[in-house]
TIVO-207918 format. One record per residue (C-alpha): x, y, z; residue number from 1. Coordinates in Angstrom, 2 decimals, decimal comma. Each point is the difference from the previous one (the first is absolute). Layout:
N
+---------+---------+---------+-----+
:    east :   north :      up : pos :
+---------+---------+---------+-----+
:       X :       Y :       Z : NUM :
...
+---------+---------+---------+-----+
//
This chain:
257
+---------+---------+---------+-----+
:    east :   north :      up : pos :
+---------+---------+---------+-----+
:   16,43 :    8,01 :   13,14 :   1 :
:   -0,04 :   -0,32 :   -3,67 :   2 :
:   -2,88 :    2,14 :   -0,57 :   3 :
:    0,17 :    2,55 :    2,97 :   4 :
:   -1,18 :    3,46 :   -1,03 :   5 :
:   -2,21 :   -1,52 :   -2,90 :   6 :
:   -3,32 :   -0,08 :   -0,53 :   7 :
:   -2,46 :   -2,58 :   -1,33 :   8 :
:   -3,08 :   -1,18 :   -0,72 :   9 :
:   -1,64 :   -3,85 :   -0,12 :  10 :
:   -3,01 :   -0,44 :   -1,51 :  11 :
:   -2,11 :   -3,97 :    0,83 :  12 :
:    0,30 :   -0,33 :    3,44 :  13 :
:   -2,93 :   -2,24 :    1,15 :  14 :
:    1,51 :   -2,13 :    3,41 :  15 :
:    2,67 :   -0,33 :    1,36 :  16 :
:    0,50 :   -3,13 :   -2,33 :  17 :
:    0,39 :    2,40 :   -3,12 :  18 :
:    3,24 :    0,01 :   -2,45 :  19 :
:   -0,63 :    3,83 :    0,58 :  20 :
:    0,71 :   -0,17 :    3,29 :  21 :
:    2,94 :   -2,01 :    0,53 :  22 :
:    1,12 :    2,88 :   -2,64 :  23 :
:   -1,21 :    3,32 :    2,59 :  24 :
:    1,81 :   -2,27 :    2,99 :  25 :
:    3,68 :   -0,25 :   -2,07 :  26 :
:   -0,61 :    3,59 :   -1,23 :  27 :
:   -0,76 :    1,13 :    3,94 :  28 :
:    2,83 :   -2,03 :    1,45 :  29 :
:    2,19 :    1,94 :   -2,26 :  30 :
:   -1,07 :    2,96 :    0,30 :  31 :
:   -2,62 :    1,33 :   -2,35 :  32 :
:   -3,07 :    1,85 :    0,46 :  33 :
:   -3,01 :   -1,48 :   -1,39 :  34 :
:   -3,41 :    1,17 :   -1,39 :  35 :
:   -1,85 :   -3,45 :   -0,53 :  36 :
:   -3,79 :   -0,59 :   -0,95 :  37 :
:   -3,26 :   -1,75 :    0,74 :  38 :
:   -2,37 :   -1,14 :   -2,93 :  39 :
:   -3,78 :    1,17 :    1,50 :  40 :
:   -1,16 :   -0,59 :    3,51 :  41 :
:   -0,14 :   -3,54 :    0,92 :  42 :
:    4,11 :    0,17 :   -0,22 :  43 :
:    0,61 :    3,73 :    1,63 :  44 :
:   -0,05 :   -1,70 :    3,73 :  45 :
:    2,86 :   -2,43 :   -1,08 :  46 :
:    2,40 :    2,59 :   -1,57 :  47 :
:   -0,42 :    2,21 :    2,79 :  48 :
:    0,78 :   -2,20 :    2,46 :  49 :
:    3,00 :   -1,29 :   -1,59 :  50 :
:    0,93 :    3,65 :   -0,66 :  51 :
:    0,55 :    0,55 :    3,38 :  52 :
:    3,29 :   -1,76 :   -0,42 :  53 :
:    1,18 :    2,21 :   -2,50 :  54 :
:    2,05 :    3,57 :    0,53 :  55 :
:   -2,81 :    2,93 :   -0,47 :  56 :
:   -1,59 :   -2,08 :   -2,70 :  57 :
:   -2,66 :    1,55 :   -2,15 :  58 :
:   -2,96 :   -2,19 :   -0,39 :  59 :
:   -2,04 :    0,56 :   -3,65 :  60 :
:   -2,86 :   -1,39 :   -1,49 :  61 :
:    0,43 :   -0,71 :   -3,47 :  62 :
:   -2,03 :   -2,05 :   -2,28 :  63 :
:    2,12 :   -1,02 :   -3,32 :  64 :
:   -2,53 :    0,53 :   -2,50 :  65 :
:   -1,23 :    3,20 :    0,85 :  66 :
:    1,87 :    2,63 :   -1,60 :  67 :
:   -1,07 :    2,68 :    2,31 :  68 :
:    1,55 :   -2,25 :    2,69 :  69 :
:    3,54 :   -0,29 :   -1,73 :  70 :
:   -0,19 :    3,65 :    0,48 :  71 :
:   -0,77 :    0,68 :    2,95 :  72 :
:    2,41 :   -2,18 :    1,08 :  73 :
:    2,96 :    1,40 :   -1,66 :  74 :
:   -1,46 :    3,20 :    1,51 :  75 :
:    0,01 :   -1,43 :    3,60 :  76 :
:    3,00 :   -1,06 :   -0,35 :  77 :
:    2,01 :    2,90 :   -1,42 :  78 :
:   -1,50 :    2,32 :    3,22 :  79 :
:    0,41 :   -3,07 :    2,25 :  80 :
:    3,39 :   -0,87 :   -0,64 :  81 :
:    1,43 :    2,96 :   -2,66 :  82 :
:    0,60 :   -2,22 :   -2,49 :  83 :
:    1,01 :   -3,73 :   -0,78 :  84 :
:    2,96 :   -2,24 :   -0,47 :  85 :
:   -1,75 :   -3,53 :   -0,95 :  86 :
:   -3,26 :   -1,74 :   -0,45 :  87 :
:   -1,02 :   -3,36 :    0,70 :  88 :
:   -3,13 :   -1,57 :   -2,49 :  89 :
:   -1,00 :   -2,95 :    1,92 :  90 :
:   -3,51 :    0,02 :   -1,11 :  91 :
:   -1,77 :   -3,03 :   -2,33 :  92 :
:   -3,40 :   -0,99 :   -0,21 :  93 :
:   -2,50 :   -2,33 :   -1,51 :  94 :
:   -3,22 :   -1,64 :   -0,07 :  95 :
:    0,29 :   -3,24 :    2,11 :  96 :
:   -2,18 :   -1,89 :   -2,99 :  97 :
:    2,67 :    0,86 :   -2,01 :  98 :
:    2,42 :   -1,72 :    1,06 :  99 :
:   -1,75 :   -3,64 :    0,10 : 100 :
:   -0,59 :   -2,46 :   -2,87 : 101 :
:    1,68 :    1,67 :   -3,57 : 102 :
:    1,48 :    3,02 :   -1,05 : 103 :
:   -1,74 :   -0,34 :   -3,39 : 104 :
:   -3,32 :    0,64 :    1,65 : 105 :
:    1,33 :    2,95 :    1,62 : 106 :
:   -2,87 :    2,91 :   -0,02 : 107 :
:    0,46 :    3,35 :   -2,27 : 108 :
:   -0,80 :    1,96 :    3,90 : 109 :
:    2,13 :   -2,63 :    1,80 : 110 :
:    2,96 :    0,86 :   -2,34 : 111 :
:   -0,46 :    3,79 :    0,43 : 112 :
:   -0,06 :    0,09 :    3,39 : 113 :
:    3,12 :   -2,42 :    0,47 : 114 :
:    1,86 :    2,55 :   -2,27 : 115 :
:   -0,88 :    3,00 :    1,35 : 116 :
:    0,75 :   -0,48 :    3,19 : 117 :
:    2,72 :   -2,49 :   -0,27 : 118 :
:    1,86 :    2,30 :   -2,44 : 119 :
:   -1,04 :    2,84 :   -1,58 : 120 :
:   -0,64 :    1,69 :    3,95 : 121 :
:    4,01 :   -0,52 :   -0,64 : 122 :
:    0,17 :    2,89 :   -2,70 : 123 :
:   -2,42 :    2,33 :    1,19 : 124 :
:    1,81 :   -0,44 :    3,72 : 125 :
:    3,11 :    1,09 :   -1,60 : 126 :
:   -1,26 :    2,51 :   -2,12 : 127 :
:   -1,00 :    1,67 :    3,46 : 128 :
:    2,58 :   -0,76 :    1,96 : 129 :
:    3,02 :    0,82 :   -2,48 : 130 :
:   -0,27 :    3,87 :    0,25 : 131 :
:    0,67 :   -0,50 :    3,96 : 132 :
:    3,20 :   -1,49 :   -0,76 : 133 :
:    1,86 :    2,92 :   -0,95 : 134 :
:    3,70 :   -1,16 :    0,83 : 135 :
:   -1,01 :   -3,45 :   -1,22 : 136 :
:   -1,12 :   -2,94 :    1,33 : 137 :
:   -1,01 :   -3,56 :   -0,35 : 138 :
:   -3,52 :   -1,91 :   -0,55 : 139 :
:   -0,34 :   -3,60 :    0,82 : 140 :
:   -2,89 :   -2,68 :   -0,81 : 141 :
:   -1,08 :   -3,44 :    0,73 : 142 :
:   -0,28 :   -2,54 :   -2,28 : 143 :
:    0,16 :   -3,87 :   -0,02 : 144 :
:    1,45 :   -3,03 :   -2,34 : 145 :
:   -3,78 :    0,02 :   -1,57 : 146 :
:    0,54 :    2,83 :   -1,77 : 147 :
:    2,69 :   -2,15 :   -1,95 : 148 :
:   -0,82 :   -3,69 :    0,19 : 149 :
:   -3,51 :   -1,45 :    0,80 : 150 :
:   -1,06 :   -0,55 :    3,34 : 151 :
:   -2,97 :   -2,02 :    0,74 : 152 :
:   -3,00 :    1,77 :    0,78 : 153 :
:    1,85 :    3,86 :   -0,54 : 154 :
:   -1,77 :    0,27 :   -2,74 : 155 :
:   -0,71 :    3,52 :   -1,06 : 156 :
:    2,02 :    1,55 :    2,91 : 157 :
:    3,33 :   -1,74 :   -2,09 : 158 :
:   -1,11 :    1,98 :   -2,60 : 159 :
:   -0,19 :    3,07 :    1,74 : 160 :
:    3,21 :   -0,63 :    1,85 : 161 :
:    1,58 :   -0,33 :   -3,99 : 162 :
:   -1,45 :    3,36 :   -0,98 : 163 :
:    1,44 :    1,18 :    3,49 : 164 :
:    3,21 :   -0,74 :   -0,72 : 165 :
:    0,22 :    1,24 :   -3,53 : 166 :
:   -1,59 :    3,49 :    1,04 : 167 :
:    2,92 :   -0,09 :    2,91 : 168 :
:    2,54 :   -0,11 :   -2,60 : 169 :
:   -1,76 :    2,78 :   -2,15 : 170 :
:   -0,12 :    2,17 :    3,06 : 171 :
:    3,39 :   -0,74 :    0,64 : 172 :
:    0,71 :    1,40 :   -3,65 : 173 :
:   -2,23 :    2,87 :    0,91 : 174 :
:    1,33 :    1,28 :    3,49 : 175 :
:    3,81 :   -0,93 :   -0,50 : 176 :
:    1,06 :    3,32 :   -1,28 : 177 :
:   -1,93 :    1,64 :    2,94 : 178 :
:    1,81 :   -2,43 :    2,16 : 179 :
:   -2,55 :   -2,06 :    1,40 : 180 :
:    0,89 :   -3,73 :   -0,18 : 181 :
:   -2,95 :   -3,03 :   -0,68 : 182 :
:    0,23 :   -3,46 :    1,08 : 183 :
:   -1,59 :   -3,16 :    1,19 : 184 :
:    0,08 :   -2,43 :    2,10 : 185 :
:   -1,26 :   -3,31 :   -0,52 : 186 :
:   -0,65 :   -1,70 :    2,66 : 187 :
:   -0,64 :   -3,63 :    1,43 : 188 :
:   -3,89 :   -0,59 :    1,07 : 189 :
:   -0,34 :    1,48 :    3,48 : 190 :
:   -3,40 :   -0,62 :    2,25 : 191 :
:   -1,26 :    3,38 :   -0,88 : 192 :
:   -3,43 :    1,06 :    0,35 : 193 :
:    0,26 :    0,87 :   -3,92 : 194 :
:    1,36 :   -3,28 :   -0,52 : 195 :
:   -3,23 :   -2,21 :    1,88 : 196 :
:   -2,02 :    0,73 :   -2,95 : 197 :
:    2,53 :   -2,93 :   -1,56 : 198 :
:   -1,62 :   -3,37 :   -0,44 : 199 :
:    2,25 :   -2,26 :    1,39 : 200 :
:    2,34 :    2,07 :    1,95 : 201 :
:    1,64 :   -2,29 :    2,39 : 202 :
:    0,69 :   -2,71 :   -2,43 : 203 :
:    1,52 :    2,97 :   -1,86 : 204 :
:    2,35 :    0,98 :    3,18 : 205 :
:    0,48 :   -3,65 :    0,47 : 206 :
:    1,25 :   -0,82 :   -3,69 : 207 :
:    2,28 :    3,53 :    0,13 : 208 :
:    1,78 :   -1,04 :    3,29 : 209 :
:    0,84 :   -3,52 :   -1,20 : 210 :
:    1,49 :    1,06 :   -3,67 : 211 :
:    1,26 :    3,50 :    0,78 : 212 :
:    3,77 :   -0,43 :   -0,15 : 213 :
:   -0,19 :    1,22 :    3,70 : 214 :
:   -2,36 :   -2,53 :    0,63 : 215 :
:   -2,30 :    2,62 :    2,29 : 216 :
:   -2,77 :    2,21 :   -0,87 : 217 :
:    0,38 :    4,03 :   -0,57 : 218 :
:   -0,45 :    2,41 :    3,51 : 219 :
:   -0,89 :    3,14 :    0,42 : 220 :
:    3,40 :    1,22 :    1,18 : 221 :
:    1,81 :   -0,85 :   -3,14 : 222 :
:   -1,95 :    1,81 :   -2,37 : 223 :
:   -0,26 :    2,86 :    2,04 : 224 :
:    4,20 :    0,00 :    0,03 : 225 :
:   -0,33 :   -0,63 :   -3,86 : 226 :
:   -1,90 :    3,02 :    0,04 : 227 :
:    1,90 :    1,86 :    2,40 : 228 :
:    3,20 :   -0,32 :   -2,42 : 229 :
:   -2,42 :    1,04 :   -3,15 : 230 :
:   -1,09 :    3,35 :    1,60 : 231 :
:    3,36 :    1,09 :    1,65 : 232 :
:    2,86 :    1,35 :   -2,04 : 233 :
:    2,03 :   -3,59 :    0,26 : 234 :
:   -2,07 :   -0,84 :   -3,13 : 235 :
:    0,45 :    3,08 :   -1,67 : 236 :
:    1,38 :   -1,30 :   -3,51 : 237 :
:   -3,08 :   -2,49 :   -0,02 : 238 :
:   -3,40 :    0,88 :   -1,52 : 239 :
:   -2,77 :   -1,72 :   -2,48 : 240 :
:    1,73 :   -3,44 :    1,92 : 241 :
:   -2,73 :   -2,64 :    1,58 : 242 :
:    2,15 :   -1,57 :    3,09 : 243 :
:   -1,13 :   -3,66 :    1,11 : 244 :
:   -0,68 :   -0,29 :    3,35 : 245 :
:   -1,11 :   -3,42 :    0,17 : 246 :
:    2,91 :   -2,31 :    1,24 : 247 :
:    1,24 :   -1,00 :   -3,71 : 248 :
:   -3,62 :   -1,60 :   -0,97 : 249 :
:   -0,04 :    2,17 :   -3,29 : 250 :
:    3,09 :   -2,19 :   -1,34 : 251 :
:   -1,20 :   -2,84 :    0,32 : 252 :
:   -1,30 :   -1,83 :   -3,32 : 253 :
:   -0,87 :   -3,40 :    1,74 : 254 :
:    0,57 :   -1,35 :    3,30 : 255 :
:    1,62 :   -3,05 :    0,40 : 256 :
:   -1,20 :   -3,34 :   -1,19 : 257 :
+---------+---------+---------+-----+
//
């Protein structure tokens, strides 16, 4: 029961395929109780019904570029549950065209949206969220190995995974004295419903679980651990870190000939 008494709150639940998830179900098992939200209506019926699992969850909308929905939110939240002792970002979008054919013909809109969403909802969320933690806390966000290295067909979303990570370690800068810890976790490709929008998926799951050190592709289960360890005090000397959860692939330069 790493986590019993605290309270938290996960933010990109879609199925019960989600990153975001298997995060709420490690936080649960140990303990924690859990705001988490839904991003407009066609997703509401999926959260709730995997909220049902969950100890007294609340259940929030929230949609990440709305300002007025970051706080209301933290408002929710601080009646709901008093007050907060981590928060999960699992939240990335963009435009499907954008991530065929060449980054260099990525759109001015495409590239705004991709950012916004996929990291700057990363500041503002923490910039409402922060005041709840008053004894300190921890933030954690997703990212992936095409924020550092190209990926085929991540296109703009590797860009906004970059600028994720660098604004993690600014936060980080930011909160520490308050405190609050920032991390990452990078992890393998999953089957997400965020991740479908991924030309060439499979082969992409394929070519991970045959060069991964591992040799196996990245579950659910292990990020959520990952992530487990990141907002309980275990990892409380870590912060502005990105962990790799993807079975060694990141140190790989070549496979073998």
């Amino acid at each position: 029961m790493l986590l019993d008494g605290k309270r938290g709150l996960v933010l990109g639940i879609a199925n019960k395929r989600s990153i975001a998830w298997g995060i709420a179900q490690a936080a649960h098992r140990e303990g924690a109780r859990l705001a988490v939200t839904y991003q407009g209506e066609r997703l509401e019926e999926n959260v709730r019904d995997l909220a049902r699992q969950l100890r007294d969850p609340l259940v929030l909308p929230c949609d990440v570029t709305r300002d007025d929905d970051l706080k209301a939110l933290a408002g929710s939240v601080k009646e709901g549950l008093g007050g907060l002792d981590f928060v999960v970002h699992a939240v990335a979008f963009a435009l499907r065209e954008e991530l065929d054919g060449e980054y260099v013909n990525t759109s001015r809109e495409g590239y705004r949206i991709a950012q916004d969403i996929s990291s700057y909802s990363l500041t503002a969320l923490a910039r409402e969220t922060a005041p709840l933690m008053e004894g300190g806390g921890s933030i954690v966000t997703l990212s992936y190995l095409g924020g550092e290295r190209v990926v085929p067909h991540y296109n703009v979303m590797g860009v906004a995974k970059a600028a994720l990570e660098m604004s993690m370690r600014y936060l980080a800068s930011d909160l520490g004295p308050k405190g609050i810890r920032v991390n990452a976790i990078s992890a393998g490709p999953i089957k997400t419903l965020a991740a479908s929008g991924v030309h060439g998926l499979s082969k992409m799951l394929e070519y991970h679980r045959t060069h991964a050190p591992l040799r196996r592709t990245t579950d659910q289960d292990e990020v959520g651990d990952a992530a487990l360890f990141l907002v309980s005090n275990l990892s409380r000397g870590v912060t502005g870190e990105v962990i790799h959860v993807d079975g060694g692939f990141h140190v790989m330069g070549m496979a073998a000939l």
